[in-house]
N, C-alpha and C positions, 0 to 999 in steps of 0.2 A: 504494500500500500504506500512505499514513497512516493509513487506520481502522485498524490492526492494531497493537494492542501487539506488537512486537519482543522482549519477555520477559516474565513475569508481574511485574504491579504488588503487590510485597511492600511492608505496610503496617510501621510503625516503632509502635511501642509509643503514640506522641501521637496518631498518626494512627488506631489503632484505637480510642483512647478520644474522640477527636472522632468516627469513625466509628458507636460506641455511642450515643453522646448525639444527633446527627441521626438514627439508626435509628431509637431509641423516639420522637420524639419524629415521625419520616412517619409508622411503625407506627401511631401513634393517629390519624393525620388520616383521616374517613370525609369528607371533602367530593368532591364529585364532579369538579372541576378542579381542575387540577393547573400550576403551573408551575415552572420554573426562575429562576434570578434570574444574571446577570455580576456577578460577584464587585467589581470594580472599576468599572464601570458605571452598575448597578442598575437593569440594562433589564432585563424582564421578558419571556417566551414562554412561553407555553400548551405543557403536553405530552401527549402523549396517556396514558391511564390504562395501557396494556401498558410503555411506557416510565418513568411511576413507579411500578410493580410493578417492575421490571427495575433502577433507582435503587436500589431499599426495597431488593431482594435482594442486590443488591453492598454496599453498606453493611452488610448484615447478618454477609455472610462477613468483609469490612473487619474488622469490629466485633470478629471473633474471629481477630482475626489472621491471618486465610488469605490467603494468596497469592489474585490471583483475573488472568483473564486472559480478554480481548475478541477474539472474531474472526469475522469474517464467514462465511456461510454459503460464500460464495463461494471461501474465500483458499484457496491450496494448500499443501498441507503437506507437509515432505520427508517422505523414509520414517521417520527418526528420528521425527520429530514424529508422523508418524502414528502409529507403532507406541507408544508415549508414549500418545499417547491413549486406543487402544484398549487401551493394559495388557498388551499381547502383547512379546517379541521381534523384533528389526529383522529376522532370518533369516525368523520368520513370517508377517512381512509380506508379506516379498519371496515368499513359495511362495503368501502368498492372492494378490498381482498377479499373478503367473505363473499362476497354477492358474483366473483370468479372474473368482476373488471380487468383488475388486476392482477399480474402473476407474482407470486413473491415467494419463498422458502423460508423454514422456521431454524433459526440456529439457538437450540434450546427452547426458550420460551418466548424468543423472542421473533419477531417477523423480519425478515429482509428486501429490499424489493432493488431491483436492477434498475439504475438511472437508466441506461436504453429501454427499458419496457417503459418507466415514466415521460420519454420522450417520444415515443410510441402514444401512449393514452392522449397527453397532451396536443399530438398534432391530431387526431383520430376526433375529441370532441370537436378543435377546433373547424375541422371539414365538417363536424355535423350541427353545430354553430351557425357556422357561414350559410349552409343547406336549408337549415329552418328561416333565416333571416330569408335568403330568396324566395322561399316558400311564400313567405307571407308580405314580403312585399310583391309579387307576384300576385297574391290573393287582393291584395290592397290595390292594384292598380287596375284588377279584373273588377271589383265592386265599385270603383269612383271612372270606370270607363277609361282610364289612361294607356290602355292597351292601342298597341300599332292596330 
């Protein structure tokens, strides 16, 4: 579990303003390679372009102050955390695990659920969100005659 930040990395007021000034400063680079540099070092590796998009946009959040926080598609998240993410209550979580929404595993007594499965649910309502909203402005436009 090293890749996993263990809490969100809150930036201090120098560190968003150093985060500012590296931001603008990838924001403008249109070159097509991309590296990194070791600080103490100054060995240099090539990254790929998803990964300095990925750079640019944490500094970017940095830059304004935001908490920001790393975690693999893989890591499992307790229920807290889950429910935390999805923005719901830890009680409605537990009735989506029960109710078979969600997939999760018991280690002990306790539930786990796979941040990919929560990013999974999450895109999944939000397509059926969007579907009802058409639905019914569709029905609204059909009842006030706005239809072509």
């Amino acid at each position: 579990m090293a890749t996993v930040l263990d809490r969100p990395f809150i930036p201090s007021e120098a560190e968003a303003a150093q985060a500012k000034e590296t931001f603008e400063q990838l924001q403008a680079d249109r070159s097509n390679k991309h590296f990194i540099l070791g600080a103490q070092s100054g060995q240099r590796a090539a990254i790929p372009e998803s990964v300095f998009k990925l750079v640019v946009a944490l500094l970017g959040e940095i830059s304004q102050g935001n908490a920001v926080v790393v975690m693999p598609v893989r890591a499992e998240l307790t229920t807290v955390e889950a429910a935390d993410f999805l923005n719901v209550s830890r009680p409605y979580l537990i009735k989506l695990l029960e109710q078979g929404d969600l997939d999760y595993r018991m280690v002990g007594r306790h539930r786990r659920v796979l941040f990919d499965d929560l990013l999974k649910y999450k895109e999944q309502t939000k397509r059926r969100r969007l579907k009802a909203i058409a639905e019914i402005t569709a029905e609204d436009d059909a009842l006030f005659g706005l239809q072509d």
